[in-house]
C-alpha positions as CSV (number, residue, x, y, z in Angstrom):
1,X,-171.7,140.6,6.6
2,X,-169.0,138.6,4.8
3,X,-167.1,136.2,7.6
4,X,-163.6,134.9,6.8
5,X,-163.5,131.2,7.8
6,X,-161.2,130.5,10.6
7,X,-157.7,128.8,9.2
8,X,-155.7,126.3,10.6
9,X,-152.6,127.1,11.6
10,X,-149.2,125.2,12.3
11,X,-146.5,126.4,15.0
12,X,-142.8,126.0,14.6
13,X,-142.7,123.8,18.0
14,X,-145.3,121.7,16.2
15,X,-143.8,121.2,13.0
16,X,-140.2,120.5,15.0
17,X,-142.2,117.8,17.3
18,X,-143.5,116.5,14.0
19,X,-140.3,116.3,12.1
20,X,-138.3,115.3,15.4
21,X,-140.5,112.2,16.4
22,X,-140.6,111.1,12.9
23,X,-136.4,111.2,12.8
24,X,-136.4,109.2,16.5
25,X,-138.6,106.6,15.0
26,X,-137.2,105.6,11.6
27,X,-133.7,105.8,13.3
28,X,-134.9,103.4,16.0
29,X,-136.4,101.1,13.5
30,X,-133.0,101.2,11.6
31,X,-130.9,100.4,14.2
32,X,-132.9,97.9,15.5
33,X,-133.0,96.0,12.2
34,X,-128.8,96.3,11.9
35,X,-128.4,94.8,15.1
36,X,-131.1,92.1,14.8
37,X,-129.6,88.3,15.4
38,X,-130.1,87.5,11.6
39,X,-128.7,86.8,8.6
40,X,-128.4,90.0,6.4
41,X,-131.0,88.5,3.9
42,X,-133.8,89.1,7.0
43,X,-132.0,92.3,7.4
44,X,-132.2,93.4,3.8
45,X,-135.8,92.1,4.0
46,X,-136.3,94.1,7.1
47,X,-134.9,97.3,5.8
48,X,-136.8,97.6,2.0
49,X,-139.9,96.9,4.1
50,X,-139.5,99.4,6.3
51,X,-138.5,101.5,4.0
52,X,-141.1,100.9,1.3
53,X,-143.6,101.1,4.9
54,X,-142.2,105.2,5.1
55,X,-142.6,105.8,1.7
56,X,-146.3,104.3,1.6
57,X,-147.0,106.5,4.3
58,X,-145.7,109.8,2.8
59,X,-147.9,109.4,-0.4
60,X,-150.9,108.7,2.0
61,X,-150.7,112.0,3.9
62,X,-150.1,113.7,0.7
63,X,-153.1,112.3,-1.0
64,X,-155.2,113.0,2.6
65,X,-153.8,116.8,2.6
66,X,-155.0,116.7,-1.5
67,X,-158.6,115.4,-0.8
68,X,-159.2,117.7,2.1
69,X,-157.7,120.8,0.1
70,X,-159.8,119.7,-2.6
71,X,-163.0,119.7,-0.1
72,X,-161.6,123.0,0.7
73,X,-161.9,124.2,-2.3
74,X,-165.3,123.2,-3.5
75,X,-166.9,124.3,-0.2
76,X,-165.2,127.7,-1.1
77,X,-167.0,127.4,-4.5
78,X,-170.3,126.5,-3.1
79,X,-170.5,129.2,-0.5
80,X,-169.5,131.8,-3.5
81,X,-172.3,130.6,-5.5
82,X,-175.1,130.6,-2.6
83,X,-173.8,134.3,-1.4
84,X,-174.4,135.6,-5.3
85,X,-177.6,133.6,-5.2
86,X,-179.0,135.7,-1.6
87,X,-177.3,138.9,-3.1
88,X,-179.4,138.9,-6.5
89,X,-182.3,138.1,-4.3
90,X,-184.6,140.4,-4.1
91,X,-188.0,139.7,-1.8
92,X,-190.0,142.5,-2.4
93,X,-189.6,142.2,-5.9
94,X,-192.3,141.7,-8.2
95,X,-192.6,140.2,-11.7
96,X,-194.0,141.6,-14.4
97,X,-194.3,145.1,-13.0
């Protein structure tokens, strides 16, 4: 009996709570740092960090999602090659009859 492993799955309220809670936070972040006492140096400073901190954290999630598709994958492969392994076996057979 072949089973079909269970997928994850994403709902729409999910991916809006995702997408949402990111927008509230970088927006806060970026008003906070235009209205910050400082000189627009800090500011400009403040900004490219945060920015470059988003960006950094984007290609981290991407490369996460790529390593665990990637596990993914070569389980897949694995389990393909041990269920042709216990399908050729044969117990009652015997060599050289």
């Amino acid at each position: 009996m072949k089973t079909k492993p269970i997928q994850p799955t994403m709902t729409a309220a999910y991916y809006a709570q995702c997408v949402i809670s990111f927008g509230l936070a970088l927006t806060s972040v970026a008003v906070g740092v235009a209205y910050l006492p400082v000189s627009p140096w800090v500011r400009a400073f403040l900004a490219v960090g945060v920015l470059y901190t988003v960006t950094t954290a984007f290609a981290l999630a991407k490369c996460v999602r790529d390593r665990q598709e990637l596990d993914n994958m070569s389980n897949r492969v694995d389990q393909a090659r041990l269920e042709k392994l216990l399908s050729e076996h044969d117990p009652y057979k015997v060599d050289g009859v």
